[in-house]
C-alpha positions as semicolon CSV with decimal commas, in nm:
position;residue;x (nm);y (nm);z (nm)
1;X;0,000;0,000;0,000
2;X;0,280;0,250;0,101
3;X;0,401;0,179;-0,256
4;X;0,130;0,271;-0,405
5;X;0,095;0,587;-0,255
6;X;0,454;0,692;-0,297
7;X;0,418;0,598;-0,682
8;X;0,093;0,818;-0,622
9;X;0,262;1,114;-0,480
10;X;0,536;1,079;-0,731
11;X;0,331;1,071;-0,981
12;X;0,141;1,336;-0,891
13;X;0,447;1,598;-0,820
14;X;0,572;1,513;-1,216
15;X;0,238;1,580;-1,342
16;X;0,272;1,949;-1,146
17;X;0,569;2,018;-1,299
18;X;0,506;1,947;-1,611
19;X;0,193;2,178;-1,570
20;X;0,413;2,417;-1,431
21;X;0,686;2,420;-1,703
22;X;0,440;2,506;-1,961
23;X;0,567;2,787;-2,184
24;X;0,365;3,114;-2,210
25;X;0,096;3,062;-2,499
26;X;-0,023;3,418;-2,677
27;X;-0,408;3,430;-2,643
28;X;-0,518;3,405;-3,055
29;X;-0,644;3,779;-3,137
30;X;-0,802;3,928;-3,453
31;X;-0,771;4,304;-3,365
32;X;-0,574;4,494;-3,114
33;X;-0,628;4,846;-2,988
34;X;-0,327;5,035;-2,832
35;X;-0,457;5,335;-2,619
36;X;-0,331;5,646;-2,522
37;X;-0,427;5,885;-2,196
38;X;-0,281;6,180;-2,177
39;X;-0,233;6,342;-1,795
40;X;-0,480;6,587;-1,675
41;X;-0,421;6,893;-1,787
42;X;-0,675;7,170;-1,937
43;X;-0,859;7,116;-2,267
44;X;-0,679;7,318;-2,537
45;X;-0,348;7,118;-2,426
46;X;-0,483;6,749;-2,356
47;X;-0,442;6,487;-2,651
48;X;-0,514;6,118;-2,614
49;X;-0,570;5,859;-2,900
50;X;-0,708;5,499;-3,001
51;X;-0,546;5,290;-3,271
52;X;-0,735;4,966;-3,366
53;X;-0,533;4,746;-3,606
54;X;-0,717;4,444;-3,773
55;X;-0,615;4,263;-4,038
56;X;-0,761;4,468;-4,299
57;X;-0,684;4,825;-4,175
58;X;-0,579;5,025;-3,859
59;X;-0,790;5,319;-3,718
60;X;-0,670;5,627;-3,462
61;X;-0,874;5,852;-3,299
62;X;-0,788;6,162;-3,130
63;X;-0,965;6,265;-2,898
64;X;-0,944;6,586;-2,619
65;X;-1,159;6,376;-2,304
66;X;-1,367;6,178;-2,497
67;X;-1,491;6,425;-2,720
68;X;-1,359;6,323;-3,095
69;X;-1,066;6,591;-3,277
70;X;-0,972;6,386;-3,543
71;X;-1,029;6,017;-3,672
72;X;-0,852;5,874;-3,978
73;X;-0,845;5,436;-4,116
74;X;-0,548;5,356;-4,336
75;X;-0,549;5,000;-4,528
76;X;-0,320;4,752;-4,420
77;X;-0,152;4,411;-4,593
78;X;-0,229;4,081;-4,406
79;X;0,135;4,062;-4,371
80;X;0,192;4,353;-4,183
81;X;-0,066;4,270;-3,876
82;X;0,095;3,912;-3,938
83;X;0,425;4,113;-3,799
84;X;0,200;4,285;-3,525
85;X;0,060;3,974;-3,402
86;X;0,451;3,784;-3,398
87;X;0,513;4,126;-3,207
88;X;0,247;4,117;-2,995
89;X;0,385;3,740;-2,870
90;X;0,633;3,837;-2,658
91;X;0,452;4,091;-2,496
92;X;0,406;3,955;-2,132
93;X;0,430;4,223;-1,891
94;X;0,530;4,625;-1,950
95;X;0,839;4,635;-1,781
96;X;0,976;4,762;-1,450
97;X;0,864;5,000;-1,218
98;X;1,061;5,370;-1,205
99;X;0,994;5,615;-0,890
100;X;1,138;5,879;-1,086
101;X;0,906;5,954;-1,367
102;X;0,661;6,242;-1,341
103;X;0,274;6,306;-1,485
104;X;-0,043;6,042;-1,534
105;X;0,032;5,921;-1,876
106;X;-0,139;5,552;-1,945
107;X;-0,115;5,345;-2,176
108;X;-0,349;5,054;-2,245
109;X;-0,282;4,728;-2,439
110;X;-0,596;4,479;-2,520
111;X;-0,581;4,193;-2,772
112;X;-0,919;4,108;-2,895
113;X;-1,053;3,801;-3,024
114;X;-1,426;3,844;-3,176
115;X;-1,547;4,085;-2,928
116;X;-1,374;3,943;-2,624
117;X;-1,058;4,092;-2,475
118;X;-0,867;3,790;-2,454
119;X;-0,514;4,013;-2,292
120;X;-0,515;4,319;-2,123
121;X;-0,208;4,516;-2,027
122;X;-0,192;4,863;-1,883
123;X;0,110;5,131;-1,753
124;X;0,178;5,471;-1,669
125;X;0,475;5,626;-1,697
126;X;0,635;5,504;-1,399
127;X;0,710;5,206;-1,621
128;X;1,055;5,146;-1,802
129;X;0,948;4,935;-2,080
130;X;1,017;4,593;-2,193
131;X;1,221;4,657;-2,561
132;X;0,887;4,387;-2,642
133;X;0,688;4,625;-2,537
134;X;0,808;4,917;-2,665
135;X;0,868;4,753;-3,005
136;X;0,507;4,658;-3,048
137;X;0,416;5,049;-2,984
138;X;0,645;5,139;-3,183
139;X;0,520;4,904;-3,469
140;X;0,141;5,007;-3,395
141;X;0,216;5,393;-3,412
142;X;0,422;5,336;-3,713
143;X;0,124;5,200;-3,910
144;X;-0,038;5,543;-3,806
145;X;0,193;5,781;-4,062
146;X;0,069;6,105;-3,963
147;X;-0,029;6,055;-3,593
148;X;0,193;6,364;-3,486
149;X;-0,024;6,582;-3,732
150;X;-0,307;6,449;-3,591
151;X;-0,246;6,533;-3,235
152;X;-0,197;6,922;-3,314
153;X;-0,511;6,919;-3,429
154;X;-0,656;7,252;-3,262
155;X;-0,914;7,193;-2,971
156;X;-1,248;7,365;-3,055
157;X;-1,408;7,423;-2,705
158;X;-1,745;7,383;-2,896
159;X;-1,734;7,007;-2,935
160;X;-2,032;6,782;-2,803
């Protein structure tokens, strides 16, 4: 009996850490949407933004609180989210934390899969990045040509 339940036990602890030793698997995604939030600071000077890339095309929106400035889609090759999503693999965590950084900048990561967000990641700017996950940003603004035209779009304080 004591045999048994060794072999049991035994069995049991290799069947852990095999569970255990299981490499990170990327949730499967068909869109992902990087966003933007700028720190508080008055109207005429606050810019955040949305880009959604799907296979087909990626969309940004500006936007001053919610309220849209500017929105613009551009068409993209199946190959180039195909880089995106090998990208968007190694993307774990944001990186480490950094006392020293000032302001309430956020940044939000979500992989989506039909309409369910299948990964989530969000950091501030207290974060020193991962080179993973700055190089997805990087690649996700870069399929956004003329973001930095599109955030000096003026601020009308008449906006809905």
């Amino acid at each position: 009996m004591r045999k048994k339940i060794k072999m049991l036990i035994w069995c049991l602890i290799l069947l852990w850490a095999h569970w255990g030793c299981t490499p990170y698997q990327p949730p499967k995604f068909d869109k992902l949407v990087l966003r933007y939030q700028d720190s508080s600071v008055p109207p005429k000077y606050h810019r955040s933004y949305t880009i959604t890339v799907s296979p087909e095309q990626s969309i940004v929106v500006v936007d001053v609180y919610g309220k849209s400035l500017a929105n613009k889609t551009y068409k993209l090759k199946a190959s180039t989210f195909e880089k995106i999503k090998m990208l968007a693999e190694e993307v774990q965590a944001p990186g480490n934390y950094n006392e020293q950084a000032n302001g309430g900048v956020s940044q939000t990561l979500k992989l989506v899969h039909g309409e369910r967000i299948v990964y989530a990641l969000l950091w501030d700017n207290n974060q020193k990045l991962k080179s993973a996950t700055s190089d997805l940003v990087k690649a996700v603004k870069i399929l956004v040509p003329d973001l930095d035209r599109l955030l000096k779009t003026p601020y009308d304080s008449n906006l809905g």
